[in-house]
N, C-alpha and C positions, 0 to 999 in steps of 0.2 A: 163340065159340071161346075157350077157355081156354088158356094159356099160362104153362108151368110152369119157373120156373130153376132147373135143377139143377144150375148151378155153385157151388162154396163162394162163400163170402161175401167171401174175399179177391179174387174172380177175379169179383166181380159189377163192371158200371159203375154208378157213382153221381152219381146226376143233380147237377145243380148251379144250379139255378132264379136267376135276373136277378130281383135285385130293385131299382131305382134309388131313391134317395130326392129329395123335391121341393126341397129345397135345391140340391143338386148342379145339379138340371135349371134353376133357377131362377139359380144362381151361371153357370153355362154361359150361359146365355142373355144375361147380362147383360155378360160376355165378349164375346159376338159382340157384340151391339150395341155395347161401345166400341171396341172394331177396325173398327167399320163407320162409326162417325165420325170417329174418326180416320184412317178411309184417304179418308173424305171429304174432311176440314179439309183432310190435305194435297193431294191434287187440287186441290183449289178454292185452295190457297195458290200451288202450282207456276201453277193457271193466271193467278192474278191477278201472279205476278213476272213470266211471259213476256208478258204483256200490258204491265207495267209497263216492260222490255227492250225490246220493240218502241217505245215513245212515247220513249223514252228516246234510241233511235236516231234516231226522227224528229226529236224536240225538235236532235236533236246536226248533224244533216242540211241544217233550215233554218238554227240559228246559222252553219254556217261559209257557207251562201247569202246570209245576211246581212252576215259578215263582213267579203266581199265590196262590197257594198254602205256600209256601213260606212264602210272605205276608201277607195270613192271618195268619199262624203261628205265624208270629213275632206280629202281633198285639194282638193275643188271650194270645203271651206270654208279652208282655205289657201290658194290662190289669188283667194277671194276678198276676203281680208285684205290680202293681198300689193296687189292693185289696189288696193284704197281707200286704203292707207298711201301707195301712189305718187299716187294723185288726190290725197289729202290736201297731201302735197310740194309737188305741181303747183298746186295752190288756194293756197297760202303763196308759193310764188313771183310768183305773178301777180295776190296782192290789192294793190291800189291803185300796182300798177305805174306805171301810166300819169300819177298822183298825184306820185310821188317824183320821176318825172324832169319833170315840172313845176317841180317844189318847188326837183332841185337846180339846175335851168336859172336859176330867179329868185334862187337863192342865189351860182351866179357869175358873175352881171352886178353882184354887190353887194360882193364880195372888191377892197378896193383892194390898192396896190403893197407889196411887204414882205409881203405876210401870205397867206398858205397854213395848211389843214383840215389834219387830219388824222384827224378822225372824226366822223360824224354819225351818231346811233343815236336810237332811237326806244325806250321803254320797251314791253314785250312787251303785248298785249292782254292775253293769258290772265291775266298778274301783276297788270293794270290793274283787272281785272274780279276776282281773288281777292282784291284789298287792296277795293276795293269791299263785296265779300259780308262780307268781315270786320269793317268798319264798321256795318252793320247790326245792330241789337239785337234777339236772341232771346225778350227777356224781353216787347218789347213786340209780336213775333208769335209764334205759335204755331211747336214745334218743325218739323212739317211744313211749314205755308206759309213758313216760313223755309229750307226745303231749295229747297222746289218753285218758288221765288220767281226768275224771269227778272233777270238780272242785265245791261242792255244795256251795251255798250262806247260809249265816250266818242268824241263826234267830236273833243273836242280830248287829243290823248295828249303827254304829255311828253317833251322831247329834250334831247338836248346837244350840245352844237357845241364841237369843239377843234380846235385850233390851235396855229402858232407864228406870232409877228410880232416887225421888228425897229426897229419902235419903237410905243412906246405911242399916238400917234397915227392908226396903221393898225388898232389893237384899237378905238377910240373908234370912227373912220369906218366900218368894217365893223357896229358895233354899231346907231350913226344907220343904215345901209344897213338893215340886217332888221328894224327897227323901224318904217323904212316901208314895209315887205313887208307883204301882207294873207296868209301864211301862216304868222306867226309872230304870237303873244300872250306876257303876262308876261316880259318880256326881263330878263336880269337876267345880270352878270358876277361868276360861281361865283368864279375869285381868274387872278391874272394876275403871274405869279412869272417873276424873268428867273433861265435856265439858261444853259448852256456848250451851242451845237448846232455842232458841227462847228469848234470853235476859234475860234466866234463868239456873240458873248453877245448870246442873243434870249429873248422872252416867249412862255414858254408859257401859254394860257390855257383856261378853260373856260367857257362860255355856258350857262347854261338857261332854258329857254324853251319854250312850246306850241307844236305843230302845229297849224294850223288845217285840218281835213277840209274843214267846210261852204263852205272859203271855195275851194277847189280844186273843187266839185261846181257850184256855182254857178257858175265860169264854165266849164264842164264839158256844162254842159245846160243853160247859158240859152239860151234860144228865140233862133232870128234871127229880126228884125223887118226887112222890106225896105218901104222908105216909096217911094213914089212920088212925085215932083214932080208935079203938075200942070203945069208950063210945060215937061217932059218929054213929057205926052202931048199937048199941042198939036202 
């Protein structure tokens, strides 16, 4: 079948043929694939933060269960500073208690007439044993075995004994007296100056001299010995 236009040429349709070129197709193309990784990247970003948000929460969850925790730590470990500071106290109060009132029971059967103490002090352990460590030469041990180095306390520790008396012959007597005490070594009278005490002129004086430990332990924990007579068990 034939088919004839007889309309002018102003009033005919004119076709208008698609033609695409491979660049275009090829540029399009390469379009979509970076929008398709890039709506990748970001998914996989959004989902790697809300993963990050949740650990984040959790991390935040146990810190304050630990907190918690934590807390009473610290307090159980205050409290138990607090005891050993007072153990401590209580171990200072009652080393060689039993020692001292020995000591000053045998020092006043030995105080003659006129003459009264007024202080007996003992030099501190710890000071005993630091002037000790400081005597030690580093050069002839090693820095470390020179830290790590046990330092034992002395059984005989230094004292002083003071006093007022009012006359000089009650300083001598009392001195002969602790001299023949077996808790007293190196006896020796520091100075003995007369003051104004009370409108009355007496001497004050100062003694130094050692404590004897070993000599209070020994009779302390010497063995009883119970002898039996034979004319007894007859």
């Amino acid at each position: 079948m034939i088919e004839i236009n007889l309309l002018p040429k102003e009033y005919r349709r004119r076709a208008t043929p698609l033609h695409f070129d491979k660049k275009w197709i090829y540029a399009g193309a390469a379009v979509c694939l970076v929008f398709l990784l890039l709506a990748g990247l970001t998914f996989y970003k959004k989902h790697t933060i809300k993963e990050l948000d949740q650990k984040i929460v959790s991390v935040q969850r146990q810190r304050m269960a630990l907190n918690k925790d934590i807390k009473l730590i610290d307090g159980l470990t205050d409290l138990k500073q607090n005891l050993l500071t007072r153990l401590s106290a209580i171990e200072k109060l009652d080393v060689n208690r039993g020692m001292w009132v020995a000591i000053m029971e045998d020092l006043s059967t030995r105080i003659p007439e006129l003459l009264w103490l007024t202080n007996v002090s003992e030099q501190s352990p710890k000071k005993e044993a630091a002037n000790n460590r400081k005597k030690m030469n580093p050069k002839n041990l090693g820095q470390q075995e020179a830290d790590t180095t046990e330092v034992k306390l002395p059984s005989k520790r230094p004292t002083v004994i003071e006093g007022y008396a009012y006359t000089l012959n009650s300083i001598a007597s009392f001195l002969v007296g602790i001299m023949k005490s077996d808790y007293f070594d190196d006896i020796e009278l520091a100075f003995a100056r007369q003051e104004a005490f009370q409108e009355l002129a007496a001497y004050n004086f100062r003694i130094n001299c050692v404590v004897d430990y070993d000599a209070w332990l020994k009779e302390e924990y010497q063995p009883e010995v119970n002898v039996s007579s034979p004319l007894a068990d007859q």
